[in-house]
N, C-alpha and C positions, 0 to 999 in steps of 0.2 A: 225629303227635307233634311233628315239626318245625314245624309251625301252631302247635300250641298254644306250643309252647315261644318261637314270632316274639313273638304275641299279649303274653304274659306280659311280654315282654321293650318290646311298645310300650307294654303298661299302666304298666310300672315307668315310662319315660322322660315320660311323660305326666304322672305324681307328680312327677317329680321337677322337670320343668319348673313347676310348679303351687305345689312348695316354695319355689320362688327368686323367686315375687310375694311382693312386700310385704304385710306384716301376716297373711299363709297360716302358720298354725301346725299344719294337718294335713292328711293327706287319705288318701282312702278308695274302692277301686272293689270294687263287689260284682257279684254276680248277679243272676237274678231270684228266685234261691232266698234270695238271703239271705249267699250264703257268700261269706268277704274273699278276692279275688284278689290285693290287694295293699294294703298302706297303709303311710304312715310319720308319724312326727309324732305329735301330740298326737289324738287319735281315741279315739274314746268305744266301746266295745263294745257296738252298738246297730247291727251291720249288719245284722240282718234288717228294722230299722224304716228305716234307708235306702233299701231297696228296696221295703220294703211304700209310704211316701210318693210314690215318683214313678210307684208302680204307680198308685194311687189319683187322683192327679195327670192320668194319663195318662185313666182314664175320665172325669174330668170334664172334659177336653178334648179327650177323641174325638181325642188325638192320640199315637203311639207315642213322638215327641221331647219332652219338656217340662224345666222347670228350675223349681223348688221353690225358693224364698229363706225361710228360716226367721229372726228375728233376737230376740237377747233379750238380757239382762243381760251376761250374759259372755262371750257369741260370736255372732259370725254363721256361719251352712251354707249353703252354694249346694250343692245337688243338681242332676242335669242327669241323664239317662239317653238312650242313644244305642243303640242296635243291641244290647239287653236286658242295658246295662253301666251301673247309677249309679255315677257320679264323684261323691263329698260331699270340699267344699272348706271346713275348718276355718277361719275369718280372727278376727281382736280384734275386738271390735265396733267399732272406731273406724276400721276399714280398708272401704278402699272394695273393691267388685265386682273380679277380675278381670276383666280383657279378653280 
């Protein structure tokens, strides 16, 4: 319990670090199932299709780590998946990539 509850506690700090970039208007970590560990901001309820993309992502890259850039009219999403966790990072379309 005490793990999960660290865990939760560095996903939260992770977001929140993630909110204080410029032009981040949301963000969002799931699982691989789909279900929100956490999010704040502006986020679409659409987390089961965040993690089905970096799943899919991941077979055409024969790789477990990948990062998904989606961009369109009204926003851009940086998806990234890590240790079977996507992080989706809401930004304006006029903002550049996180570092």
């Amino acid at each position: 319990l005490f793990y999960a509850m660290a865990s939760v506690a560095s996903i939260a700090s992770v977001c929140d670090e993630a909110m204080g970039k410029p032009d981040v208007v949301g963000v969002a970590c799931v699982d691989e199932q789909g279900l929100c560990l956490h999010n704040q901001g502006d986020v679409p309820k659409a987390h089961g299709a965040m993690a089905a993309l970096t799943s899919h992502a991941a077979a055409l890259c024969s790789d477990a780590k990948v990062v998904v850039s989606i961009m369109c009219a009204e926003q851009k999403v940086l998806l990234s998946r890590n240790d079977g966790v996507t992080t989706a990072i809401f930004m304006k379309p006029d903002g550049a990539l996180p570092s």
